[in-house]
Backbone bond lengths (Angstrom), bond angles and torsions (degrees), N, CA, C in turn:
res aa  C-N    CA-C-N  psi(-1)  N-CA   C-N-CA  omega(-1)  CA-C   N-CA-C  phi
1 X - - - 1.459 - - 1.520 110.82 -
2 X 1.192 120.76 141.02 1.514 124.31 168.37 2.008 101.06 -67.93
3 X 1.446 94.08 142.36 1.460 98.54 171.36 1.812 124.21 -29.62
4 X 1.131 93.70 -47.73 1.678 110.82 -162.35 1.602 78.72 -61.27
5 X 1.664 127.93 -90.19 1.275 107.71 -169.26 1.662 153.33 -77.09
6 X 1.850 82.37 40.67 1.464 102.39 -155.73 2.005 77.06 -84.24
7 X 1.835 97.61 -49.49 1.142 83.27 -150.92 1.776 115.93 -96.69
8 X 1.810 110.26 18.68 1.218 116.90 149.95 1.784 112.25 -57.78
9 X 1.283 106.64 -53.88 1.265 102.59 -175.09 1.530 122.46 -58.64
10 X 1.476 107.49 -22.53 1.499 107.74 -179.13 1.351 110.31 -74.41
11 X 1.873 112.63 -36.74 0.953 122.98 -179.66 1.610 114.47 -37.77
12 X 1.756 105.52 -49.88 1.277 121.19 -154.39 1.756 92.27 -69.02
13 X 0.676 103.43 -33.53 1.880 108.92 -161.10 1.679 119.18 -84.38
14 X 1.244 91.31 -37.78 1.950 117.74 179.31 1.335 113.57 -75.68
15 X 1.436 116.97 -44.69 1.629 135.45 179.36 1.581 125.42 -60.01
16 X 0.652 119.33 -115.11 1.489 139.91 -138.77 1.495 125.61 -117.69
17 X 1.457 84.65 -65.47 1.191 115.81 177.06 1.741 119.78 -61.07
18 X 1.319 125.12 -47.20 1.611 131.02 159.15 1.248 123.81 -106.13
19 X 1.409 122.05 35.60 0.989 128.43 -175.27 1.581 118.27 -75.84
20 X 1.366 127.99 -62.60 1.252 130.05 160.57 1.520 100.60 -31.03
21 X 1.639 154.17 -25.64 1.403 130.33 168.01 1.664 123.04 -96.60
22 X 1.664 91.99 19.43 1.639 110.70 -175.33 1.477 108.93 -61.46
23 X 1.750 122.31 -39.55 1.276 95.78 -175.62 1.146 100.23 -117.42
24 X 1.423 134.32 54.05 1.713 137.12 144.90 1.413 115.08 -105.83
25 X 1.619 111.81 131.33 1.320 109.87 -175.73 1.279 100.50 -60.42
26 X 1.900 98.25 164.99 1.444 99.96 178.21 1.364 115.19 -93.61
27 X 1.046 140.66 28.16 1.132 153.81 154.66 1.365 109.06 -56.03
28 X 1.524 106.55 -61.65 1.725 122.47 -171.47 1.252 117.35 -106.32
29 X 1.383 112.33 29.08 1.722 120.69 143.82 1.262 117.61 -70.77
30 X 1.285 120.78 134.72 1.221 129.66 -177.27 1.857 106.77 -99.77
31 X 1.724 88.47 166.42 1.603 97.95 166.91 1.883 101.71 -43.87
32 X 1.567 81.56 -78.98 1.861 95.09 -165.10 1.445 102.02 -38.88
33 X 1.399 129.78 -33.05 1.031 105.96 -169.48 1.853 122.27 -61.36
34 X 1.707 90.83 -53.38 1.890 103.80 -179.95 1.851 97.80 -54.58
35 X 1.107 117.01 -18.70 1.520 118.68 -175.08 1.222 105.50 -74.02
36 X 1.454 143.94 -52.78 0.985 162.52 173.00 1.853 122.02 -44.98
37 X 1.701 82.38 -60.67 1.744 85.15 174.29 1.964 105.74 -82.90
38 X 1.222 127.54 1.09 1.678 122.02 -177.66 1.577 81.99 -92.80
39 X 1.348 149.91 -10.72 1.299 132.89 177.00 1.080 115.19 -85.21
40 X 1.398 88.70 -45.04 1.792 94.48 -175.63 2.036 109.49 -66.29
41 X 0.978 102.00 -40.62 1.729 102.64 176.90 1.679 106.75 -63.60
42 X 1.227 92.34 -14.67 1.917 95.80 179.71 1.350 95.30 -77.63
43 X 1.138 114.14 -77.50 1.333 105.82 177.24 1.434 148.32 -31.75
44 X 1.690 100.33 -53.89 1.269 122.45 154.81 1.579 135.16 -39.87
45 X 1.358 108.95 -43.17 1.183 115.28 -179.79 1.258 108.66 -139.98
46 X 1.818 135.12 -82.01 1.234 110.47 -177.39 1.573 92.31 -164.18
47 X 1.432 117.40 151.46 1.604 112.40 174.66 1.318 124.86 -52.16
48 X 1.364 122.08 -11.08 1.625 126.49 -174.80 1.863 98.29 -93.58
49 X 0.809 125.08 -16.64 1.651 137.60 175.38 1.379 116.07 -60.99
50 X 1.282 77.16 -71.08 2.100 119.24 179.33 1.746 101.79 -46.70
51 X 1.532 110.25 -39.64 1.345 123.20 -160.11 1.822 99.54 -82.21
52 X 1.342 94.11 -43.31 2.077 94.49 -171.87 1.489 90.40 -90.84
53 X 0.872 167.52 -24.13 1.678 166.83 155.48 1.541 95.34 -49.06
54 X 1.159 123.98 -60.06 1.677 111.95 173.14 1.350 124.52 -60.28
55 X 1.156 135.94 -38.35 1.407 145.73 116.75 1.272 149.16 14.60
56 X 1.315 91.23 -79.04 1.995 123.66 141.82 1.750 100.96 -33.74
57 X 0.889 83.55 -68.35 1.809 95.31 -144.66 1.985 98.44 -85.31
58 X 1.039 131.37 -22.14 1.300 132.95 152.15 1.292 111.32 -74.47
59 X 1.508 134.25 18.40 1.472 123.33 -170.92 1.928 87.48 -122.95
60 X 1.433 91.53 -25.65 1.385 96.70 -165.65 1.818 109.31 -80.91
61 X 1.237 102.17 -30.41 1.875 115.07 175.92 1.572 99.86 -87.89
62 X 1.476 118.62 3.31 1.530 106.08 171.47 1.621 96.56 -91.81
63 X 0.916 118.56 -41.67 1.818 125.89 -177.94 1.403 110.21 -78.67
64 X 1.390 121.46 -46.13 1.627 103.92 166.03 1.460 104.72 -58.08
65 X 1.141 123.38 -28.14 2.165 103.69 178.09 1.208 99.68 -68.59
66 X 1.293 136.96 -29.67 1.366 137.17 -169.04 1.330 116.19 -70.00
67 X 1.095 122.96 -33.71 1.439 144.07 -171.90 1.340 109.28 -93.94
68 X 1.522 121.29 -3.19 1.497 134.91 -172.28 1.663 94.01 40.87
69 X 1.389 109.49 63.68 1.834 108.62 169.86 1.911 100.92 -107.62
70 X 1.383 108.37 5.70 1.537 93.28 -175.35 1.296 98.07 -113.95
71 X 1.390 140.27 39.69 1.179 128.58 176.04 1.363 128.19 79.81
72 X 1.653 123.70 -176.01 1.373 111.44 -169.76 1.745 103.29 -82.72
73 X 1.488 145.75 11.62 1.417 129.83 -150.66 1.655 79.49 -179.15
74 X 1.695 112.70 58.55 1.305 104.97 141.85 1.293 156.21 -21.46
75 X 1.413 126.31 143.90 1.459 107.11 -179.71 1.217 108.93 -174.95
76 X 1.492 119.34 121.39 1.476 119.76 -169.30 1.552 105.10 -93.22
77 X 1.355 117.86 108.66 1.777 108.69 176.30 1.087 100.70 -80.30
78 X 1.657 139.43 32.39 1.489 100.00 164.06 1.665 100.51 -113.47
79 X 1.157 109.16 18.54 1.900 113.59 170.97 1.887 81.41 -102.26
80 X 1.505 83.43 149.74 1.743 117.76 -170.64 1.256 114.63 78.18
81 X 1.480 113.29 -5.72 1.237 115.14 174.62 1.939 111.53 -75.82
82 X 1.305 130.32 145.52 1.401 126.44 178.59 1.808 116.70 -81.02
83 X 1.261 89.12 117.29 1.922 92.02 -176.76 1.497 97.19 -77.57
84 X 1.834 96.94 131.37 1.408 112.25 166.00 1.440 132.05 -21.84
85 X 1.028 130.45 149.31 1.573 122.60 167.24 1.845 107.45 -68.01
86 X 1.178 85.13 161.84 1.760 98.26 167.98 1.275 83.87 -85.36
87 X 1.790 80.20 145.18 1.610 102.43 150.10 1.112 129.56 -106.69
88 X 1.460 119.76 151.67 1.377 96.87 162.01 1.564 149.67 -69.45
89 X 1.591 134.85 157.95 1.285 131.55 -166.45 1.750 109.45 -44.16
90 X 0.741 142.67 112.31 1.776 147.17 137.33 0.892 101.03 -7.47
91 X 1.244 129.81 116.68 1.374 149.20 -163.88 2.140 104.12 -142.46
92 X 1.373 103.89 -0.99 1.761 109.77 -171.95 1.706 95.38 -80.43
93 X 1.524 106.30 123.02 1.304 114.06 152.03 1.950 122.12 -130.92
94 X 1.195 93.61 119.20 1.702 97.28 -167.37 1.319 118.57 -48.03
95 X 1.220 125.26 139.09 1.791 123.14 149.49 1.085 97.04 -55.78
96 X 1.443 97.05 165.69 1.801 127.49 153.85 1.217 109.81 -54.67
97 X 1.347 123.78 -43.13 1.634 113.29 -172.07 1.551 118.47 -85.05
98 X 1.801 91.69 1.89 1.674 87.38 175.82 1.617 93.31 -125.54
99 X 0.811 145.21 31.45 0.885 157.12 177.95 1.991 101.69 -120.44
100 X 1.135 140.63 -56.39 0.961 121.15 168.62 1.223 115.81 -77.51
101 X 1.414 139.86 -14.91 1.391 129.93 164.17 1.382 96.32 -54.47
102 X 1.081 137.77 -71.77 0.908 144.76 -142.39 1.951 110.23 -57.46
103 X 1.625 92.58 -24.49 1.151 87.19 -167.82 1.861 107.06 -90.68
104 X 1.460 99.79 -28.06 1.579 95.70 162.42 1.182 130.20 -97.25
105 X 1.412 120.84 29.43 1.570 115.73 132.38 1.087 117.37 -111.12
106 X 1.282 116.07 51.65 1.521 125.73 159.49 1.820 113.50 -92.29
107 X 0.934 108.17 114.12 1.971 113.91 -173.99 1.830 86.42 -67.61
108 X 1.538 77.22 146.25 1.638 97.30 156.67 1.204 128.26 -65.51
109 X 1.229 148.08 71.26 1.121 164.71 -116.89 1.691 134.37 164.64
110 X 0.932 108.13 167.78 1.662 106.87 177.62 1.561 113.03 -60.16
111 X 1.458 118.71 -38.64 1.670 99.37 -163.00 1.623 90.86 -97.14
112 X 2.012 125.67 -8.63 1.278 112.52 -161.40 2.027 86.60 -93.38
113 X 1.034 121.04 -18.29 1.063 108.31 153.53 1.575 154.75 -69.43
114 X 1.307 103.35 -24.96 1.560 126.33 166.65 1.452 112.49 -78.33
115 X 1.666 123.67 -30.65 1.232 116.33 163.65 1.281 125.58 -56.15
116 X 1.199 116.54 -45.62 1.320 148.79 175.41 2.108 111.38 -43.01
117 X 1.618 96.75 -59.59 1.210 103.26 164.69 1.964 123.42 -62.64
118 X 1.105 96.27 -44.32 1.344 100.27 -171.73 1.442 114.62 -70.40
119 X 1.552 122.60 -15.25 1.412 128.45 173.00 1.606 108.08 -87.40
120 X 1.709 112.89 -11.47 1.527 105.59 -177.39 1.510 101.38 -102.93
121 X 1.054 111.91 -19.14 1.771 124.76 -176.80 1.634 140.16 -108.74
122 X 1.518 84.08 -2.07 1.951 99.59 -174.30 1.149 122.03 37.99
123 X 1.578 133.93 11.39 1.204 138.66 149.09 1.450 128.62 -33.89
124 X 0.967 139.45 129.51 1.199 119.78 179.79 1.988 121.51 -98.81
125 X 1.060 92.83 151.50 1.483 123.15 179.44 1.913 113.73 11.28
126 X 1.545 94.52 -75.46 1.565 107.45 171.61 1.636 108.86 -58.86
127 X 1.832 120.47 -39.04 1.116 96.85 -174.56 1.925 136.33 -75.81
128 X 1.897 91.53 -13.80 1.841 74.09 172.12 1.621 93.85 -125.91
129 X 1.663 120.72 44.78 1.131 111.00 148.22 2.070 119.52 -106.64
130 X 1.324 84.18 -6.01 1.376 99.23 170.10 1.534 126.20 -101.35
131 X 1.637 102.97 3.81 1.470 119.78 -166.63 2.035 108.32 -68.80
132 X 0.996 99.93 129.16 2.029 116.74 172.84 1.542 112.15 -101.10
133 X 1.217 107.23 150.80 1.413 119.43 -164.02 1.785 92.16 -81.33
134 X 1.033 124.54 -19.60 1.305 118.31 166.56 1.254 121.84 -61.70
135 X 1.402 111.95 -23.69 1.584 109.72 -166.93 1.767 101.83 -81.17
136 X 1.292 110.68 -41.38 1.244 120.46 -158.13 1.590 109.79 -88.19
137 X 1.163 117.85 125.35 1.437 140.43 177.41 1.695 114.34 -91.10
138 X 1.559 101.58 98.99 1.858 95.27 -168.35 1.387 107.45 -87.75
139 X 1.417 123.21 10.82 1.232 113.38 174.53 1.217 124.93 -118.40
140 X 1.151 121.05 -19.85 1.486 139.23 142.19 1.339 115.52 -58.38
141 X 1.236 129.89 -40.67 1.412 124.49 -178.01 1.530 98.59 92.37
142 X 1.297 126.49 69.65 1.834 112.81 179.14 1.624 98.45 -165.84
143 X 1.486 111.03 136.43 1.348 118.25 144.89 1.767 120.11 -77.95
144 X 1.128 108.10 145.83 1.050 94.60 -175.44 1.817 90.49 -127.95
145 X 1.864 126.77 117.59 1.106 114.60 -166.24 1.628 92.19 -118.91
146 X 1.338 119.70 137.01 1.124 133.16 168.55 1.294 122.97 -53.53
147 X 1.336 125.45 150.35 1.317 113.39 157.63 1.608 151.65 -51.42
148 X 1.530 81.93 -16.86 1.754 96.97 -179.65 1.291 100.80 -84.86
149 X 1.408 112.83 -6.00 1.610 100.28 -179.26 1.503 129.22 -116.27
150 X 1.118 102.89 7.73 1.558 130.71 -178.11 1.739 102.15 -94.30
151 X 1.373 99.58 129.22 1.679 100.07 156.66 1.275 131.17 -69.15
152 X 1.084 136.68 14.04 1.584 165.61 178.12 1.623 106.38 -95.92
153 X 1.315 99.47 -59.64 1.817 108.13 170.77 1.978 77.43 94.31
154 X 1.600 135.84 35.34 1.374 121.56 162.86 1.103 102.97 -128.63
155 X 1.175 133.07 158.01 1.995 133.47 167.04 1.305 122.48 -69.85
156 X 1.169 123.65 137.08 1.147 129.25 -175.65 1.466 118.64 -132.21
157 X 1.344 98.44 145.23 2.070 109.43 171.59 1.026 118.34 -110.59
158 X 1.367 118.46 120.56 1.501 135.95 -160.71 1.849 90.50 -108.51
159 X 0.905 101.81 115.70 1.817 108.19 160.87 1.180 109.29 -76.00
160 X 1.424 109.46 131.00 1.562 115.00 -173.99 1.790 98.11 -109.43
161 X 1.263 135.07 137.17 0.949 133.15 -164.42 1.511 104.04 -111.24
162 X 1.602 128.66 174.99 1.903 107.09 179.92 1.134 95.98 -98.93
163 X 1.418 136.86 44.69 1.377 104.75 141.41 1.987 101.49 -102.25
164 X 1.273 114.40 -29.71 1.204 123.99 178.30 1.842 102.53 -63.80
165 X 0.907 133.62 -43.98 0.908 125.69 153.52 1.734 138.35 -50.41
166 X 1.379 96.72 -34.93 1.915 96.35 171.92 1.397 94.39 -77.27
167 X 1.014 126.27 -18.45 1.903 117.61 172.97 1.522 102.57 -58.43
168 X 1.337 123.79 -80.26 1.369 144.33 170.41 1.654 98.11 -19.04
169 X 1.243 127.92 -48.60 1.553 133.22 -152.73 1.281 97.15 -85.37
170 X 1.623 116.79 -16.65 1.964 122.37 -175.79 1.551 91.56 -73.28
171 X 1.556 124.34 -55.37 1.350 127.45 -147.42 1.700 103.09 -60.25
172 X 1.220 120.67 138.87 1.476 127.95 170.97 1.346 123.43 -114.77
173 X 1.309 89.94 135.19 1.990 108.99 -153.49 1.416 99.15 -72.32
174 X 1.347 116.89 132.72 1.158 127.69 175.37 1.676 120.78 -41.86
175 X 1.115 110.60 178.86 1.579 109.94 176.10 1.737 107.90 -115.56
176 X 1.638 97.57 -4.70 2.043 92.40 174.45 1.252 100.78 -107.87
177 X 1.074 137.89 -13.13 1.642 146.14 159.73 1.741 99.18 90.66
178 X 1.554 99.44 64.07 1.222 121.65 -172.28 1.672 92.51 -90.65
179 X 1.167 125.41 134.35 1.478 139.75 -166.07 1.632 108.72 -92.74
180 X 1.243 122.38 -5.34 1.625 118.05 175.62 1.376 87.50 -87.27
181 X 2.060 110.51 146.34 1.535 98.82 162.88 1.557 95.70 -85.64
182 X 1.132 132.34 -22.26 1.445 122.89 -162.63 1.832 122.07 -113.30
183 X 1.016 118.00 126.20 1.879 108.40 -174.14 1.744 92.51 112.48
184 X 1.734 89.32 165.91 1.422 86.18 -168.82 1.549 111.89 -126.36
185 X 1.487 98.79 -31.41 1.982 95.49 166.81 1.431 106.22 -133.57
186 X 1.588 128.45 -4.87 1.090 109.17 -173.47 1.648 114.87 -98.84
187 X 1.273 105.47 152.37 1.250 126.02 -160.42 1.864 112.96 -53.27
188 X 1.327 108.12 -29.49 1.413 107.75 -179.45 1.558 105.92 -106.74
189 X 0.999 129.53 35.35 1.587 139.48 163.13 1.794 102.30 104.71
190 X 1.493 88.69 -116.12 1.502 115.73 179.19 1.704 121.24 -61.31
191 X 1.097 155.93 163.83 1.134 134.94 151.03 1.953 104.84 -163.53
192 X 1.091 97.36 8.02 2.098 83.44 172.20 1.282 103.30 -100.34
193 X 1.585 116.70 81.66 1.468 97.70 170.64 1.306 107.66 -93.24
194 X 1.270 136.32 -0.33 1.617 119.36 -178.78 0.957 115.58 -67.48
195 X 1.967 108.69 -55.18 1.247 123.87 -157.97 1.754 96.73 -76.41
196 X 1.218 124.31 -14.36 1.594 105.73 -164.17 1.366 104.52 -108.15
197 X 1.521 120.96 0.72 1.472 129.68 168.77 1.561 109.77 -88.86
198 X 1.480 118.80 -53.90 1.460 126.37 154.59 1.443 109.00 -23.88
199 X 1.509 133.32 -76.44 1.817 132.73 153.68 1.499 98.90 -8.68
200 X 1.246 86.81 -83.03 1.839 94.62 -166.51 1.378 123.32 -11.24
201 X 2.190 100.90 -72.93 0.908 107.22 -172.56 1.583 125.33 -63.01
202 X 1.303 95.06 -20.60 1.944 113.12 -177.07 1.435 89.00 -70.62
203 X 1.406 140.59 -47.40 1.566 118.85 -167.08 1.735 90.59 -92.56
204 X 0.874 125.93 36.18 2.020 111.63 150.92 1.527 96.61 -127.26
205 X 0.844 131.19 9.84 1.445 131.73 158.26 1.932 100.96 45.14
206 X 1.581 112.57 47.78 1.393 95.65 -170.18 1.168 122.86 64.45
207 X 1.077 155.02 44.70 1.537 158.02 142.29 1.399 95.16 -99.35
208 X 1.283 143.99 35.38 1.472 138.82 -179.00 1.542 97.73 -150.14
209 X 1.111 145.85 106.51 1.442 127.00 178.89 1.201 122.41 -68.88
210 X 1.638 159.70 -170.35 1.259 138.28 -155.81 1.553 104.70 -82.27
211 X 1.222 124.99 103.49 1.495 102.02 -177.81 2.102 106.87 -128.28
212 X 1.000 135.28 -167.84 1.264 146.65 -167.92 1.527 133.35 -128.34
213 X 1.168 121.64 128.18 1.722 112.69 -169.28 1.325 97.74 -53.45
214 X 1.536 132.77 -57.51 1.714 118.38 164.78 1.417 125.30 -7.80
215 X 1.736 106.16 -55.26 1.517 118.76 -167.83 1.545 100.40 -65.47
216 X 1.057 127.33 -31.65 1.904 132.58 173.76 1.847 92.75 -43.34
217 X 1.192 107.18 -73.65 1.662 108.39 -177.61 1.415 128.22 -51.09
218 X 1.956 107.81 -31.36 1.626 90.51 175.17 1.718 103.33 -82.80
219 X 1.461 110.58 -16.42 1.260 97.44 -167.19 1.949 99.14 -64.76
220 X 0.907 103.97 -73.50 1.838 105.51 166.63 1.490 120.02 11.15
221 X 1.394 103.69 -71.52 1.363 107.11 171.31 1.513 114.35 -84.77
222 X 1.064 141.99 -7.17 1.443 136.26 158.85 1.216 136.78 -60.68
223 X 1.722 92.28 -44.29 1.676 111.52 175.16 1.593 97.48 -96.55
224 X 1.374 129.21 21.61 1.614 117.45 160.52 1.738 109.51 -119.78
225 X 1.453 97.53 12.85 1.537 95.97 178.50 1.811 78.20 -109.94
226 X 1.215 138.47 15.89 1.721 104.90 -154.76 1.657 73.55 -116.40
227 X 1.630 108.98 -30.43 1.523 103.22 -178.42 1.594 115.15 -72.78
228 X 1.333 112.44 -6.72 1.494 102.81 -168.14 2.022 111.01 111.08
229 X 0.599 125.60 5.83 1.482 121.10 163.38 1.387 113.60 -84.08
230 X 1.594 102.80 117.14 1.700 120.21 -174.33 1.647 91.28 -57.31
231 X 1.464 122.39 131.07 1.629 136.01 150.92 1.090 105.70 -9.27
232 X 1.751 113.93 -82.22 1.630 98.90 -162.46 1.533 139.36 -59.70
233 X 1.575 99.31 0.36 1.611 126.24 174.85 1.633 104.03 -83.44
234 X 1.274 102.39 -47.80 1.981 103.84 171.50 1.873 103.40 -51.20
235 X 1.497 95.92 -71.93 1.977 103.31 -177.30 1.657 96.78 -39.60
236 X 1.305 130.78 -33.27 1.801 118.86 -159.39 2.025 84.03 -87.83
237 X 1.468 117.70 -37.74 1.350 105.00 -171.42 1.443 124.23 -69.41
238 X 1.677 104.28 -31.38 1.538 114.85 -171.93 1.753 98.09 -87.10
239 X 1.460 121.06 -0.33 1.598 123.54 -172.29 1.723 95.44 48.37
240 X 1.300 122.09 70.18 1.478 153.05 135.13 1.165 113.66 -56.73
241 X 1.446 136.94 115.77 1.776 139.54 149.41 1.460 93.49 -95.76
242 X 1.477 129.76 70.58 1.199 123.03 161.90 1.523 109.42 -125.78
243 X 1.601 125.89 -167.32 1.097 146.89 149.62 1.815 95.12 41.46
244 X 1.353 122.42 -139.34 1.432 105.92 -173.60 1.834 122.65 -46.92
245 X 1.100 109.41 -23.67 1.273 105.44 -167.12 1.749 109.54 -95.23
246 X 1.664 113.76 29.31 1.435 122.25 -173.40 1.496 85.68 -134.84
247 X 1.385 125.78 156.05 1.604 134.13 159.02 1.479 98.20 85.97
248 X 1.725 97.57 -165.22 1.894 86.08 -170.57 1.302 120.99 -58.03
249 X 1.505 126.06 -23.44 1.142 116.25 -156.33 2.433 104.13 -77.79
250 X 1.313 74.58 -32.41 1.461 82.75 -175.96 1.812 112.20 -45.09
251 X 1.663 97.05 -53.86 1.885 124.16 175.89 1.349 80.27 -37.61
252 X 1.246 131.74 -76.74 1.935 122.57 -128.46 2.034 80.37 -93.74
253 X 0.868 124.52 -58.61 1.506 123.66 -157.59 1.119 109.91 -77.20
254 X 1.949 122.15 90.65 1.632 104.18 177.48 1.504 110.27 -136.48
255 X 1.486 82.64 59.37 1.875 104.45 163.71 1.194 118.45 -95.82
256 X 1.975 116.62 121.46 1.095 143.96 -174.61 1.725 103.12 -43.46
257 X 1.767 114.40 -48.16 1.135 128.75 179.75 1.864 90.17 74.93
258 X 1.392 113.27 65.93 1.577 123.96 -155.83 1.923 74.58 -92.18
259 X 0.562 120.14 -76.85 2.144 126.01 -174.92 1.198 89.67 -36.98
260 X 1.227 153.46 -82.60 0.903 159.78 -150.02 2.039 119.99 -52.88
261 X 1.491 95.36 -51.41 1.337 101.22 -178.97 1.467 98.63 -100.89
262 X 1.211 155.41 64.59 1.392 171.89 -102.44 1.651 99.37 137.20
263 X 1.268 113.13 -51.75 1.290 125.89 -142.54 2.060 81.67 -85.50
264 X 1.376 108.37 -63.78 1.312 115.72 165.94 1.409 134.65 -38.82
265 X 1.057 108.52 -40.66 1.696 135.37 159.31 1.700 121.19 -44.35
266 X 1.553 91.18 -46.34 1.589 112.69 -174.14 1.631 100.11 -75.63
267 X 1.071 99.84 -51.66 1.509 116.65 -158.97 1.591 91.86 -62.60
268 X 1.167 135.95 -48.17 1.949 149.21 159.87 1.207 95.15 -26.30
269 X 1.077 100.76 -105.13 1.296 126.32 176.45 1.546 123.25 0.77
270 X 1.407 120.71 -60.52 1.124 139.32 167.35 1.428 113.35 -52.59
271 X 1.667 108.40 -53.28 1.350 127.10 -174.02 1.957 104.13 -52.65
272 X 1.583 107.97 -39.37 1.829 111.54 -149.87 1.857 82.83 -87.34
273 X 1.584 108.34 -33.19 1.855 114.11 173.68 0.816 93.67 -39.64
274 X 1.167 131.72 -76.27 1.687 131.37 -130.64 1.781 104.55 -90.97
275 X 1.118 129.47 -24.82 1.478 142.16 -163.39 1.891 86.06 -91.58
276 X 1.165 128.97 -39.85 1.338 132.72 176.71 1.554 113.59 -59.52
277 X 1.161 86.61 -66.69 2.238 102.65 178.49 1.433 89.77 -56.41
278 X 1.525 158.07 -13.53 0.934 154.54 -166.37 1.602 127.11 46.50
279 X 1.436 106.42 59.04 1.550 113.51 -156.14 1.858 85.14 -137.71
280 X 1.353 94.02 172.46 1.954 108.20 -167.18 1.790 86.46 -71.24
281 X 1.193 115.66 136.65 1.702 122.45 130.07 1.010 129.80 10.79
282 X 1.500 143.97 71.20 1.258 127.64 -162.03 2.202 89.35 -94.77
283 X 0.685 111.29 -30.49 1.384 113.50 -168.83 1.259 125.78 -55.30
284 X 1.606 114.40 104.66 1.479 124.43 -163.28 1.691 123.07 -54.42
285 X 1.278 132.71 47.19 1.496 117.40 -149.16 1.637 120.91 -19.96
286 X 1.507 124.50 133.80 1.425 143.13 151.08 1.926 97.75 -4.48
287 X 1.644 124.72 108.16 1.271 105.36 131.14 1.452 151.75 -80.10
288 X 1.175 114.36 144.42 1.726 112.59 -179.56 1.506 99.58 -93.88
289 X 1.660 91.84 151.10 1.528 117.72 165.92 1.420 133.89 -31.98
């Protein structure tokens, strides 16, 4: 596995999600049992979850047989078990008015802070809950995310803007000079997102309709095409290898468009300010040519 989905998968297994079968060997997991907890994660969170958590954890009873760790009369309970339905594509993009609720019932805290980032930065989830004070440049204004940590498997520069930055300036530096800014012992930063989104939704009391930390990212690029940011500036912001930046044009054209998606960033940024302070739009949308 490449790093990045070494430690989704750990995620899936270590977390939340199979936890109630954490202290039974795996020997004496049952069918019903993996049956039991893939419902409950259905429920819990969403059939596409339910689906890579079954996955996870059937990848993991294919290698303990391998390792002869299950005894003489192996047996993987998570085959016969029923894989989730597909879902359909995510199609949720927030208003402004749920979009700043959203942003002030965010607690001062680790996950009310990472929400916070990920609605000014369209990054996704693992990348600024796994984010190190090494990566980030406070005087330049830039994340700087490695390749091992990108779903792309390329590096990327995230412009950090000052309001994303007075976020960063809340977080307080450890006292062992532990290098994640976010999470507290585990190795890939952050990791309670159930339980600290569950909070969430309990402090919007429903003024948010069911929506997803994902939905932070399509909204990003939705509401930066509504302001006027040309596409291939969104694909350079969300670090996209799609549409122009896939086929020949991609080969000859391999400008970050770093001014450009800075420039887009700013222009956000301002937009999620002002929708927060709860005042009209001051933000001129981007003209085209």
């Amino acid at each position: 596995m490449r790093p990045a989905s070494y430690r989704v998968t750990k995620l899936y297994l270590t977390g939340p999600y199979f936890q109630p079968l954490h202290s039974t060997a795996i020997s004496d997991i049952t069918l019903a049992d993996v049956a039991a907890r893939i419902s409950a994660i259905t429920r819990a969170n969403s059939s596409i979850t339910a689906s890579r958590a079954r996955y996870a954890l059937s990848a993991m009873y294919r290698w303990a047989m391998g390792e002869g760790l299950l005894g003489p009369h192996p047996v993987n309970p998570v085959i016969g078990t029923n894989t989730p339905p597909d879902s359909a594509p995510r199609e949720r993009v927030l208003g402004d008015g749920e979009l700043a609720a959203i942003w002030r019932a965010c607690a001062d805290d680790d996950h009310g802070r990472i929400v916070k980032l990920l609605a000014l930065t369209g990054c996704r989830r693992e990348e600024i809950g796994g984010m190190r004070w090494s990566e980030i440049d406070l005087d330049s204004g830039a994340l700087a995310l490695p390749k091992e940590r990108t779903k792309n498997g390329r590096p990327h520069s995230v412009p950090l803007m000052p309001l994303a930055l007075s976020i960063l300036e809340t977080v307080p530096r450890r006292a062992d000079g532990r290098d994640h800014v976010f999470g507290e012992r585990s190795p890939a930063g952050f990791t309670r997102w159930a339980e600290t989104k569950h909070d969430l939704d309990r402090r919007l009391a429903g003024r948010v309709k069911e929506w997803r930390l994902h939905d932070l990212r399509r909204t990003v690029a939705t509401r930066m095409a509504d302001l006027g940011v040309q596409p291939h500036i969104i694909e350079a912001t969300l670090h996209h290898f799609s549409g122009h930046r896939r086929g020949v044009a991609g080969v000859y054209n391999r400008s970050p468009y770093e001014r450009e998606v800075r420039a887009a960033l700013a222009l956000w940024a301002e937009h999620v300010g002002s929708i927060v302070d709860g005042g009209e739009r001051v933000v001129v949308p981007l003209k085209t040519a």
